[in-house]
C-alpha positions as CSV (number, residue, x, y, z in Angstrom):
1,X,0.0,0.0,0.0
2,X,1.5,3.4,-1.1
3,X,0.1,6.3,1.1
4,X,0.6,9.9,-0.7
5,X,1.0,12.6,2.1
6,X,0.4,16.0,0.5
7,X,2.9,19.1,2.7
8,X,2.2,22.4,2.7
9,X,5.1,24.5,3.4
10,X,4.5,27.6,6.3
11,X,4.6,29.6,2.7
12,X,2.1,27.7,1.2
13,X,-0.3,28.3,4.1
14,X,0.3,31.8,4.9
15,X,-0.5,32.4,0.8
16,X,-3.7,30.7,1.5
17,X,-4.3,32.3,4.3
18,X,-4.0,35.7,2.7
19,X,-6.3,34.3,0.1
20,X,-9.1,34.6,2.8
21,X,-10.1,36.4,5.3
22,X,-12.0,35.8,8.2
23,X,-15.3,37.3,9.9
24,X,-16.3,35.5,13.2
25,X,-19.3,37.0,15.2
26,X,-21.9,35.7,17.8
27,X,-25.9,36.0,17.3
28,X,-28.6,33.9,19.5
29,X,-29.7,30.5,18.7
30,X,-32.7,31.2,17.4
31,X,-31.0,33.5,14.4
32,X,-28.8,30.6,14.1
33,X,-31.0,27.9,13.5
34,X,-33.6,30.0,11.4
35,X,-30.5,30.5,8.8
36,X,-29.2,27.1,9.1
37,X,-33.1,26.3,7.8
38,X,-32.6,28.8,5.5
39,X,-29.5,27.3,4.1
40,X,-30.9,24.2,4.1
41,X,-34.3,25.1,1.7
42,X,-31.5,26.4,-0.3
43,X,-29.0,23.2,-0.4
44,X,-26.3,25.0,0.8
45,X,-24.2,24.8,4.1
46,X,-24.4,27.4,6.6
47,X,-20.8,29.1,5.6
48,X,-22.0,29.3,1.9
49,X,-25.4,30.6,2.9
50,X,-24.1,33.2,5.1
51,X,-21.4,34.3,3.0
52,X,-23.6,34.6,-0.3
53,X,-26.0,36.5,1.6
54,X,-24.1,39.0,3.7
55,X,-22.5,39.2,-0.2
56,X,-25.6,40.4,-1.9
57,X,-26.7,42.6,1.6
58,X,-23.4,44.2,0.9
59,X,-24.4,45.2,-2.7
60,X,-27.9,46.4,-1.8
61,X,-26.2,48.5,0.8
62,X,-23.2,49.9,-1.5
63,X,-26.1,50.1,-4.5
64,X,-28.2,52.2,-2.7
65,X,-25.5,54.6,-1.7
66,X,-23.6,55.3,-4.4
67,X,-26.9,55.9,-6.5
68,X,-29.3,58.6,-6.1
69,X,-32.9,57.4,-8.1
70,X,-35.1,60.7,-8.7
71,X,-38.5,61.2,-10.2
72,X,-39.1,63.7,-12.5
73,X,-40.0,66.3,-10.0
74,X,-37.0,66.1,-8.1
75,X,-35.0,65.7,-11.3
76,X,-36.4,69.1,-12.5
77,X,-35.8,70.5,-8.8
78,X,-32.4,69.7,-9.0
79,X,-31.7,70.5,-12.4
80,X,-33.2,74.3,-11.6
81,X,-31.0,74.4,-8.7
82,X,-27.8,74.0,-10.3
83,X,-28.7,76.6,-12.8
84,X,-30.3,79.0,-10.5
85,X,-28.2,82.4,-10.3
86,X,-26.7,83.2,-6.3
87,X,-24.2,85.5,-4.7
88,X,-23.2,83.0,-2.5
89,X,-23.5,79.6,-1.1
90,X,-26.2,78.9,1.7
91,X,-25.1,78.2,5.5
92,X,-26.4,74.5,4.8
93,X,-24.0,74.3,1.8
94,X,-21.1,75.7,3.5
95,X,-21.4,73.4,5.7
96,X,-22.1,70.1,3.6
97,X,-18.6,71.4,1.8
98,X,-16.5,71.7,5.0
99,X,-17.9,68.4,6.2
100,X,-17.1,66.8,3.1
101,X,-13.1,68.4,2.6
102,X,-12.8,66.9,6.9
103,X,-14.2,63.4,5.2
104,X,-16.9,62.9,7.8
105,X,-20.6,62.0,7.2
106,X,-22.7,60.4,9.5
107,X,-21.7,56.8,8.9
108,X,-18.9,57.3,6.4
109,X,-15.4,58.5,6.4
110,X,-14.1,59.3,2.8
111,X,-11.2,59.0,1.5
112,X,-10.0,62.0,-0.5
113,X,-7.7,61.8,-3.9
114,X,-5.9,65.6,-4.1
């Protein structure tokens, strides 16, 4: 009998390694076993489940914010706006700007390119 042993160098596993990462967190039972049903109606395991959907959460998420939908009132609004002839910028906008050039929104730091 010939028994094939496959060795993985520290290399070889610290490239795999950074091939992954990892997100561990804890939730109550009851979360846990409604997705492991979840995964299940699906035929998928619990990791494959979890990481699909937290995946497609993430898009919805990132979608939503880096999108602005308008109807054709607020289209029109915001078209007159940026046409519409001031002296200077309001309080509000002064504001928005400054906020903006520190990178801090409620929720989100930016990252500004000079």
């Amino acid at each position: 009998m010939i028994v094939k042993a496959k060795i993985r160098t520290k290399a070889a596993r610290d490239q795999e390694k950074a091939r992954q990462s990892r997100l561990n967190f804890r939730l109550p039972p009851e979360i846990k076993n409604r997705i492991a049903r979840a995964a299940a109606l699906t035929g998928r395991d619990l990791t494959e489940f979890a990481v699909a959907t937290l995946n497609e959460k993430a898009d919805e998420v990132i979608e939503r914010h880096d999108h602005i939908l308008l109807d054709s009132k607020e289209y029109h609004f915001f078209l007159d706006s940026l046409s519409a002839k001031t002296d200077k910028p309001s309080d509000r906008s002064v504001a928005a700007a400054e906020r903006y050039r520190r990178g801090k929104r409620k929720g989100v730091k930016y990252h500004l390119v000079d």
